[in-house]
C-alpha positions as CSV (number, residue, x, y, z in Angstrom):
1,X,-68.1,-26.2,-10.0
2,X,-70.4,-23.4,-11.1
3,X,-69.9,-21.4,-14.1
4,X,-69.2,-18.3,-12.3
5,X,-66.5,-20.0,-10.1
6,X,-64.9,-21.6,-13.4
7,X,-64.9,-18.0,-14.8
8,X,-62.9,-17.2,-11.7
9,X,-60.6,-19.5,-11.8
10,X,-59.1,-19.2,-15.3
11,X,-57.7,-15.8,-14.9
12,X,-56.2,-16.9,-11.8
13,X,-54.3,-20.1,-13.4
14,X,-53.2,-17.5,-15.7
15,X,-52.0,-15.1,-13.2
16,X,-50.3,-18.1,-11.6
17,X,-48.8,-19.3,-14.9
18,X,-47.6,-16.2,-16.0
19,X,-45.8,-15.3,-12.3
20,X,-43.7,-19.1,-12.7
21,X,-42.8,-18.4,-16.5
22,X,-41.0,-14.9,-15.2
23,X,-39.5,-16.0,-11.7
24,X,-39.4,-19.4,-12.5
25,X,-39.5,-22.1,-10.4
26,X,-38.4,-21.3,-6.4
27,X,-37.5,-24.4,-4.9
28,X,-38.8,-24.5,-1.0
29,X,-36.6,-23.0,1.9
30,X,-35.1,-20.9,0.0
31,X,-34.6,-16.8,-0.4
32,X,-32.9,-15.4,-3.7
33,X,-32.2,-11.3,-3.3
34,X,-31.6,-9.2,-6.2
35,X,-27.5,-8.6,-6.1
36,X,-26.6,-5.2,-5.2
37,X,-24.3,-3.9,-8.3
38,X,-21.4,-4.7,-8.1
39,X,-18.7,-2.2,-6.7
40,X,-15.6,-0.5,-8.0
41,X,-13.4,2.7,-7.9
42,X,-15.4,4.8,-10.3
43,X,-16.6,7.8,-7.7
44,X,-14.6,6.4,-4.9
45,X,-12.5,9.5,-3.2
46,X,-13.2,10.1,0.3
47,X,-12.0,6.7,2.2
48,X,-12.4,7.0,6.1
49,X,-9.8,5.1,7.5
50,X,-11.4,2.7,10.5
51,X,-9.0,1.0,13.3
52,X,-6.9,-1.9,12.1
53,X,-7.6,-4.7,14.6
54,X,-4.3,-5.9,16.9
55,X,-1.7,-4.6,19.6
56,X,-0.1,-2.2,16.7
57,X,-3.3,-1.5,14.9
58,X,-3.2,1.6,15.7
59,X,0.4,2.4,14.2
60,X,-1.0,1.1,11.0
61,X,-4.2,2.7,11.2
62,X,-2.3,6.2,11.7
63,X,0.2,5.8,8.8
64,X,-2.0,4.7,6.3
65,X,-4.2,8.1,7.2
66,X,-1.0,10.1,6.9
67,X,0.0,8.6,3.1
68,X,-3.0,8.2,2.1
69,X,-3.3,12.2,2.4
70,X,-0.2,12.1,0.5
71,X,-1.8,10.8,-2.6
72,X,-3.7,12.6,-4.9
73,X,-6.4,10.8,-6.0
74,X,-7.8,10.3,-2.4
75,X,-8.7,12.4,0.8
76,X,-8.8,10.3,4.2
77,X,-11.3,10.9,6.5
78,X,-10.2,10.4,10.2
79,X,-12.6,8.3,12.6
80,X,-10.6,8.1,15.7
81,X,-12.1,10.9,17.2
82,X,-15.9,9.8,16.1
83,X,-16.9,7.6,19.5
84,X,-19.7,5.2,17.0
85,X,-16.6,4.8,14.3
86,X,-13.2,4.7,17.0
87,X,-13.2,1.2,18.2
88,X,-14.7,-0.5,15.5
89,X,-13.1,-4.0,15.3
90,X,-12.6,-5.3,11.4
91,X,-15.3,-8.0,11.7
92,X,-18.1,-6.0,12.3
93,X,-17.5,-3.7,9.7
94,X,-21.1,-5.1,8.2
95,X,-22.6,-3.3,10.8
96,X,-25.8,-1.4,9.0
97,X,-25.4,1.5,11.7
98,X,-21.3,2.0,10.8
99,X,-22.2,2.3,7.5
100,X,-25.1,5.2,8.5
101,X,-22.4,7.0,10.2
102,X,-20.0,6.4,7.5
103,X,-22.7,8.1,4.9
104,X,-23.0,10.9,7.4
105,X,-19.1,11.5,7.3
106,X,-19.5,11.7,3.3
107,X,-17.0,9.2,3.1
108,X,-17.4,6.6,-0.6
109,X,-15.5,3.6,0.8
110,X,-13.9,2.5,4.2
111,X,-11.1,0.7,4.5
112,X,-10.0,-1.8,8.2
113,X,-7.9,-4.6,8.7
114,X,-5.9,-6.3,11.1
115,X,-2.1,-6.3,11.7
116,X,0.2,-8.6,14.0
117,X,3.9,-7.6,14.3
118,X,6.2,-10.4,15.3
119,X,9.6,-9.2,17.4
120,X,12.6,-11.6,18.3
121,X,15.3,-10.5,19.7
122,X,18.5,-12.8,20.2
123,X,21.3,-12.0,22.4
124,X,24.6,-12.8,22.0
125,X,28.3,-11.8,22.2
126,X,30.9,-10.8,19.8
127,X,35.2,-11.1,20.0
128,X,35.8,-7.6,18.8
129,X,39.1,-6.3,18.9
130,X,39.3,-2.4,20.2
131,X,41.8,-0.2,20.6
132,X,42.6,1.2,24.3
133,X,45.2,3.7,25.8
134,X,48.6,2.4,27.1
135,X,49.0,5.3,29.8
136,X,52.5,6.0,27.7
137,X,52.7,9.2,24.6
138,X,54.9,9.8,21.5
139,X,54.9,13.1,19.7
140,X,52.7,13.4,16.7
141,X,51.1,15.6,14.8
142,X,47.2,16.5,15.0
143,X,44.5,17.6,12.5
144,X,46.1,20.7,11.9
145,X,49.6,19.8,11.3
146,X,51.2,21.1,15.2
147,X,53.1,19.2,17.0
148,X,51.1,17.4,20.0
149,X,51.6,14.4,22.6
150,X,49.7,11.4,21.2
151,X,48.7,8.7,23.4
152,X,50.4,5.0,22.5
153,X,47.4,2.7,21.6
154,X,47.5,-1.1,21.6
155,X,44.4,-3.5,20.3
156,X,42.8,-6.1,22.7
157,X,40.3,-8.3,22.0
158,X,37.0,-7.4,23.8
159,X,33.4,-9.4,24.3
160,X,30.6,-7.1,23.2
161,X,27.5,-7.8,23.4
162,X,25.1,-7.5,20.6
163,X,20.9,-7.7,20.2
164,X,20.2,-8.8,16.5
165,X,16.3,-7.9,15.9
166,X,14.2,-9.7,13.6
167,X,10.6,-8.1,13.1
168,X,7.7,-9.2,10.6
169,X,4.6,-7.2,10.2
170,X,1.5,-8.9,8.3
171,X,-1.6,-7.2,7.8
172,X,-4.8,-8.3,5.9
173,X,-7.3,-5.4,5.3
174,X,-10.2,-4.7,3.4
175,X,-12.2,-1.4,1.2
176,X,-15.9,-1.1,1.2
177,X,-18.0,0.6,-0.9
178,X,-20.2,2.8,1.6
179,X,-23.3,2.8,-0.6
180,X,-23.2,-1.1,-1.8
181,X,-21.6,-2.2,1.3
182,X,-19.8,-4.7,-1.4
183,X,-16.0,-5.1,-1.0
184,X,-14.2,-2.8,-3.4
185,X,-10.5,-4.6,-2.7
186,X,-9.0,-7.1,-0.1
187,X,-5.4,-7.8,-0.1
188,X,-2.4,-8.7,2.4
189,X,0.7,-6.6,2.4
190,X,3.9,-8.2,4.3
191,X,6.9,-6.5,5.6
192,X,10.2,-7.6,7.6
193,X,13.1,-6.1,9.4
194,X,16.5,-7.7,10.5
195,X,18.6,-5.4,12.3
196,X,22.1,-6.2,14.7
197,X,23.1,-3.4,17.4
198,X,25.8,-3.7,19.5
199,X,28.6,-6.5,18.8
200,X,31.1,-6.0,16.0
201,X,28.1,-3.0,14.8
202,X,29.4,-1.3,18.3
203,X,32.0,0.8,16.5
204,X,31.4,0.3,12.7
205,X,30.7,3.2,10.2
206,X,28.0,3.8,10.1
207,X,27.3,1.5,13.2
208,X,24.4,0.8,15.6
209,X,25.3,1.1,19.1
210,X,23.2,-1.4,21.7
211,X,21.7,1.7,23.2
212,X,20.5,2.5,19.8
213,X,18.2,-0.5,20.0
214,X,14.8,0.8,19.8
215,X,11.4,0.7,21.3
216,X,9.1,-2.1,20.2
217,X,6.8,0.3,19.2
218,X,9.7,2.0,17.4
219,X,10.2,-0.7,15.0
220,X,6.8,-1.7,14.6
221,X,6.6,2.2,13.3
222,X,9.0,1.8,11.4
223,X,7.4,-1.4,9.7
224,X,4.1,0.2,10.0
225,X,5.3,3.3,7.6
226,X,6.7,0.4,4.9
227,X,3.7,-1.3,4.7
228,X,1.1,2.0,4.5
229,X,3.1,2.5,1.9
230,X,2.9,-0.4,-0.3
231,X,-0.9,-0.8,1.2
232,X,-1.7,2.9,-0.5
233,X,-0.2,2.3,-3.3
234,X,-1.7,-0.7,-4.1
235,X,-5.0,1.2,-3.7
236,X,-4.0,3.9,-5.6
237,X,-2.8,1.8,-8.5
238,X,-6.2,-0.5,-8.7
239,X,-7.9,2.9,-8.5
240,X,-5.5,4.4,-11.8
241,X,-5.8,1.2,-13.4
242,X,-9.5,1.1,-13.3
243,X,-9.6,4.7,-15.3
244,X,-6.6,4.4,-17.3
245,X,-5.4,2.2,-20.1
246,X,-1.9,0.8,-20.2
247,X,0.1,0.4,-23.8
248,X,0.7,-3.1,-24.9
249,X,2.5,-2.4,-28.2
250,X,3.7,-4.5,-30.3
251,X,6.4,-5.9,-27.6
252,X,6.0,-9.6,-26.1
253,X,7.6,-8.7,-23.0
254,X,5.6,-5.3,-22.6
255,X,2.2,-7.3,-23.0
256,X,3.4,-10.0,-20.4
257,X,4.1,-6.5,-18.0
258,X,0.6,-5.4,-19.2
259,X,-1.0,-8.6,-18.2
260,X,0.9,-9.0,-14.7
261,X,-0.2,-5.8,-13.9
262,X,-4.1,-5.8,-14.4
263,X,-3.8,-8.6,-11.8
264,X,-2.2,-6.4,-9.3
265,X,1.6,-7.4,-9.9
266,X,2.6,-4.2,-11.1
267,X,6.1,-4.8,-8.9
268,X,6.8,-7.3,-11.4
269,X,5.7,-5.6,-14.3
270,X,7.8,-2.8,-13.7
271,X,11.0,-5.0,-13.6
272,X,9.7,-6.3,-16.7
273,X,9.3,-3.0,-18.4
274,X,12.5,-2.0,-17.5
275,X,14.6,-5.1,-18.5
276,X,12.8,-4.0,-22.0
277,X,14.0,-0.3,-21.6
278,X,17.3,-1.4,-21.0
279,X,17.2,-3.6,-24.0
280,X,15.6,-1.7,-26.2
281,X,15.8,2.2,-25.4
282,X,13.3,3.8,-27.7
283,X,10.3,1.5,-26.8
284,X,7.2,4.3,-26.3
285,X,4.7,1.9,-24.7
286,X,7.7,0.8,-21.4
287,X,8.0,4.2,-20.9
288,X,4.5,4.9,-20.8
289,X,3.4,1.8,-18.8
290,X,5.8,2.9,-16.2
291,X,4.3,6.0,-16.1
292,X,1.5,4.5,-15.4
293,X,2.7,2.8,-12.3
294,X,4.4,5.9,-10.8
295,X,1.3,8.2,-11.4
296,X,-0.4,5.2,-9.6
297,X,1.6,6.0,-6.1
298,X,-0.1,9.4,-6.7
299,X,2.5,11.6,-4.5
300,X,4.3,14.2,-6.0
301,X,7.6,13.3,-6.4
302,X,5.9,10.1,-8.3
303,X,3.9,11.8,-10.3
304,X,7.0,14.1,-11.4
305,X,8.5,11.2,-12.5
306,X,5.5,9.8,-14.0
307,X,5.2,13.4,-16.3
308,X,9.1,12.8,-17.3
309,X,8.2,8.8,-18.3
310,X,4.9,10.3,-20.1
311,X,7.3,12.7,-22.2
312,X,10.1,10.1,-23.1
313,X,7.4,7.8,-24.3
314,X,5.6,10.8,-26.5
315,X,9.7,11.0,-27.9
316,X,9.8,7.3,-29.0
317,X,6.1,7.2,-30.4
318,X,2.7,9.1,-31.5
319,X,0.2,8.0,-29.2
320,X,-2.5,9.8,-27.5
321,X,-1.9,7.9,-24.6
322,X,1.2,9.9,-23.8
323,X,-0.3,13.0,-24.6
324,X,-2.8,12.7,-22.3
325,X,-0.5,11.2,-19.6
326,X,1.4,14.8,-19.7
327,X,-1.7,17.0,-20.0
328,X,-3.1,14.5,-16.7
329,X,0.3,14.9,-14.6
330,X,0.5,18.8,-15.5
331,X,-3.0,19.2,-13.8
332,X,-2.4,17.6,-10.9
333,X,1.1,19.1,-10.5
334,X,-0.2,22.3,-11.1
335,X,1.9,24.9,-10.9
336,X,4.9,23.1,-8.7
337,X,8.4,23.8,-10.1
338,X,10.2,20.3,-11.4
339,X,13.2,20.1,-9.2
């Protein structure tokens, strides 16, 4: 090798040297991509709400619009009218053009699923016994207090038929960050139904009458509403929870409620942070963790409640926590009379 060539060749060793010291070594076949950051709440408030994949997707898709535009700390952005966005199915969500159009409806996140709703319906008959008329009257006196002919009833025993109606709804959806494309939050939400019409319900009070037997699409509604309800609010709370910090105390129970909720069982935590209310009535951080949770479901009549949890808590203990709380719900209520 020549002298100039070995001159050459050192700095490029070097070069070489240096590049493996800061990469490392890459074994063969295979790519490593920087990691997008990772996603989360922070900035996240207009969500456009894409289809939810199945026969009553749509139901779903339309009530979770409707509460989450209940709630304040999101605003829903409607899709079903935008041809690229309408019919997009849950698994092609990763789609680099949906997300373009997403960007373009200045929505921060996008949340899709799928839902199946599960109807059974099981016919039977019921002995009931009924009064009828005899054809034969007695005097008697009516509502008023005169003097009237009655007619002479006797009971019989009667078949009536009855439908008794079990439903199940399950629905598995997803939240993606717009910019990161990352998944913000996945979950499942679950709800059921069991409902008899007709049969010994015929002429009950309050009864349900065979002809009151709904639609399918009437009780999938109906399940539909139930679990938009529990789906928002599970959003709403992860989005709360991510901003705000709950009050452990100095209370066993309260910090077990603390720890149950920051992994998304607030239903449980609440239970727990009322047993300790119950038991012990002047403990500030219960009242102020459940304040938490009802500010979390972000409508108004919650977040009343919340305010009134915030100021029992601030009566039990000094804590700027529950100042806060108040000064937080008395923003957002504004200027709305308590009722």
């Amino acid at each position: 090798m020549t002298k100039s060539a070995k001159a050459f060749a050192v700095p490029v060793v070097l070069l070489i040297l240096a590049v493996t010291l800061l990469f490392g070594c890459v074994p063969k076949g295979k790519v490593y991509r920087v990691k997008p950051p990772k996603a989360g709440w922070e900035g996240i408030y207009d969500v456009a709400v894409l289809g939810f994949d199945g026969p009553y997707g749509e139901n779903l898709r339309r009530q979770v619009y409707d509460r989450l535009a209940d709630v304040q700390y999101f605003n829903p952005k409607d899709t079903s009218q935008i041809p690229s966005l309408a019919h997009v199915s849950h698994d092609k969500v990763g789609n680099p053009a949906l997300f373009e159009a997403l960007e373009a409806l200045g929505a921060d996140a996008v949340i899709t699923g799928l839902v199946n709703v599960h109807l059974n319906d099981a016919h039977g008959v019921d002995q009931v016994e009924v009064k009828e008329g005899t054809g034969y009257y007695k005097k008697g006196k009516d509502a008023s207090g005169r003097w009237v002919d009655v007619e002479i009833k006797r009971t019989v025993i009667r078949a009536v038929p009855y439908v008794m109606r079990e439903a199940r709804l399950e629905s598995a959806y997803k939240v993606f960050d717009v910019v990161s494309h990352a998944v913000i939050a996945a979950g499942e939400v679950t709800e059921t139904d069991s409902d008899k019409y007709g049969g010994d319900k015929e002429q009950a009070s309050p009864g349900r009458r065979l002809r009151d037997l709904p639609t399918s699409t009437g009780t999938a509604d109906k399940l539909s509403a139930r679990a938009a309800a529990e789906l928002v609010a599970e959003l709403s709370r992860m989005k709360l929870a991510s901003v705000l910090k709950l009050d452990p105390g100095g209370n066993t129970l309260v910090k077990r409620g603390v720890a149950l909720a920051k992994d998304g069982h607030w239903e449980q935590a609440m239970a727990i942070w009322e047993q300790v209310i119950r038991d012990k009535p002047d403990e500030a951080a219960a009242f102020y963790n459940l304040g938490v949770a009802r500010e979390g479901l972000g409508d108004m009549e919650s977040l009343k409640t919340a305010r009134d949890l915030y100021k029992k808590a601030a009566s039990h203990g000094v804590n700027r926590l529950y100042t806060d709380g108040i000064l937080r719900v008395d923003g957002l209520i504004g200027d709305s009379p308590i009722e």
